[in-house]
PAKOLTOR-958491 format. One record per residue (C-alpha): x, y, z; residue in three letters. Coordinates in steps of 0.5 Angstrom, whole numbers. Example, Ala and Ser with C-alpha at 12.3 -4.5 7.8 and 13.67 -1.06 7.14 Angstrom:
<u->25; v->-9; w->16; r->ALA>
<u->27; v->-2; w->14; r->SER>
***
This chain:
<u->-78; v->-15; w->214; r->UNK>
<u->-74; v->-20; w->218; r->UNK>
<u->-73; v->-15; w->223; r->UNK>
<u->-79; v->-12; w->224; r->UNK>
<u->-82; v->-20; w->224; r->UNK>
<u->-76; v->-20; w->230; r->UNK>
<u->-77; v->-14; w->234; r->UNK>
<u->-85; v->-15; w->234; r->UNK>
<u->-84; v->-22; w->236; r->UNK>
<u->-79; v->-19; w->242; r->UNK>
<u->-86; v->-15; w->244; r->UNK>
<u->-90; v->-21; w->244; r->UNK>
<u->-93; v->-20; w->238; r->UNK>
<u->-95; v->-27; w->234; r->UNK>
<u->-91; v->-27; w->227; r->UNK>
<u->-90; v->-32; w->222; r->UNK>
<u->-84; v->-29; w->217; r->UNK>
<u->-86; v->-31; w->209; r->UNK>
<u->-81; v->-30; w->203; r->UNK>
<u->-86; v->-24; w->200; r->UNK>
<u->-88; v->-21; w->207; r->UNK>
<u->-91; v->-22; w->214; r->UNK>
<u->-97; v->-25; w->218; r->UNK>
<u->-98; v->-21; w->223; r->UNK>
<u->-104; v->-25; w->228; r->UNK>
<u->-104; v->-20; w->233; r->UNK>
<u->-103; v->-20; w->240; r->UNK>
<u->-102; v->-15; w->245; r->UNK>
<u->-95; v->-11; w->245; r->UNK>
<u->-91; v->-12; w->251; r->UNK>
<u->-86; v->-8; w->253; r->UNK>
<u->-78; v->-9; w->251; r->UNK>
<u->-72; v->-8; w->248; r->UNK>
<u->-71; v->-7; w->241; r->UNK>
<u->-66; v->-3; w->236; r->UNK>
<u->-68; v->1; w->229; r->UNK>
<u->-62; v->-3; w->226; r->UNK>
<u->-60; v->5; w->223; r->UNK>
<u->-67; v->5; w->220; r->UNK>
<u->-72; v->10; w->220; r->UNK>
<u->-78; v->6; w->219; r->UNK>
<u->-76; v->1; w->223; r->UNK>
<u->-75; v->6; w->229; r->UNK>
<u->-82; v->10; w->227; r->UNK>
<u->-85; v->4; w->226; r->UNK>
<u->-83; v->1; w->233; r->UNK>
<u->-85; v->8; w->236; r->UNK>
<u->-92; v->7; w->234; r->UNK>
<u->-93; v->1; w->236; r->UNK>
<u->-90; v->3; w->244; r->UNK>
<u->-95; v->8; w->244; r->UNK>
<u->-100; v->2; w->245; r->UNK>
<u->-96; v->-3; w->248; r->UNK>
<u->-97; v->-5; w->255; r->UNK>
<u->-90; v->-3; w->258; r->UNK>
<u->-84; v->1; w->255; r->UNK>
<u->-80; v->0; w->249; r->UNK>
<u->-74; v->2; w->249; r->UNK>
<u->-71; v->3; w->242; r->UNK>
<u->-64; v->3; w->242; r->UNK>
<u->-61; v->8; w->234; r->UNK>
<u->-69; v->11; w->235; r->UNK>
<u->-64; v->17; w->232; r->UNK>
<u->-64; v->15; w->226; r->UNK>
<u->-72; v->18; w->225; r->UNK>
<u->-67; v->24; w->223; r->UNK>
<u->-66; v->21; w->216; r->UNK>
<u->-73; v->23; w->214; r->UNK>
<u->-76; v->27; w->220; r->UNK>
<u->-71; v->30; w->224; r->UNK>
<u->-78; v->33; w->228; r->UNK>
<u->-81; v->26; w->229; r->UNK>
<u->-80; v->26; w->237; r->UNK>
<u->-83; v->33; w->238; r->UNK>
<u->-88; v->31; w->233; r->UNK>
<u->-91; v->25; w->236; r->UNK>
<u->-89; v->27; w->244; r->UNK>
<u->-95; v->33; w->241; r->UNK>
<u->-99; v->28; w->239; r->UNK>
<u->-99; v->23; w->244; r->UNK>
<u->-97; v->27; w->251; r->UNK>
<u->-93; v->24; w->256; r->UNK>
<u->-91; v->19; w->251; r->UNK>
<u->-84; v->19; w->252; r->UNK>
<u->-84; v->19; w->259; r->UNK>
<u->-80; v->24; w->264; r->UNK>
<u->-73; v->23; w->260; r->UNK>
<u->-77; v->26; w->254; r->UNK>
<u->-70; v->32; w->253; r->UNK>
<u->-66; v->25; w->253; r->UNK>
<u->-70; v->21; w->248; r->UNK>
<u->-67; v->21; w->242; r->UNK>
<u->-64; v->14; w->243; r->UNK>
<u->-70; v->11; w->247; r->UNK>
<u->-76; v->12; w->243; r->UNK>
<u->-83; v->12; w->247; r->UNK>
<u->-84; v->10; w->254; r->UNK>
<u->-92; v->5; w->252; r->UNK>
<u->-95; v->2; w->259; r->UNK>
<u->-101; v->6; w->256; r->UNK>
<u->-104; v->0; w->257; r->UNK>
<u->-109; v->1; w->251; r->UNK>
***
């Protein structure tokens, strides 16, 4: 919890941390640098919410997606076209591009 809490805070996300979870009051999510901290959920989780964010986000260890589901990029870049930007054959480690502006 701690990590997604930091992360989304670095996206501009208003978060408070509790011992049982998060309060999540919302906000726009900006663009930025995070890190999947080697964990799959964490970087498809951070890779959902780039796809709304209002610039990219880049996800340094996105790769650890291929723990649980080694065809995540392709799936998502299926379902939202265009979303890991110019560099999609170098994305692995990156993550989605965001700026949508959704």
């Amino acid at each position: 919890m701690q990590a997604v809490a930091t992360h989304l805070a670095t996206l501009g996300v208003t978060v408070v941390e509790h011992p049982d979870g998060l309060t999540i009051t919302g906000g726009r999510i900006a663009g930025g640098e995070v890190a999947s901290e080697g964990d799959h959920r964490i970087a498809m989780a951070l890779a959902i919410g780039a796809l709304v964010a209002t610039g990219p986000v880049h996800i340094s260890g996105a790769a650890a997606v291929d723990i649980s589901y080694p065809a995540f990029w392709p799936t998502l870049s299926r379902i939202a076209p265009g979303c890991l930007g110019d560099e999609a054959a170098d994305r692995s480690d990156r993550g989605p591009k965001g700026g949508s502006g959704k």
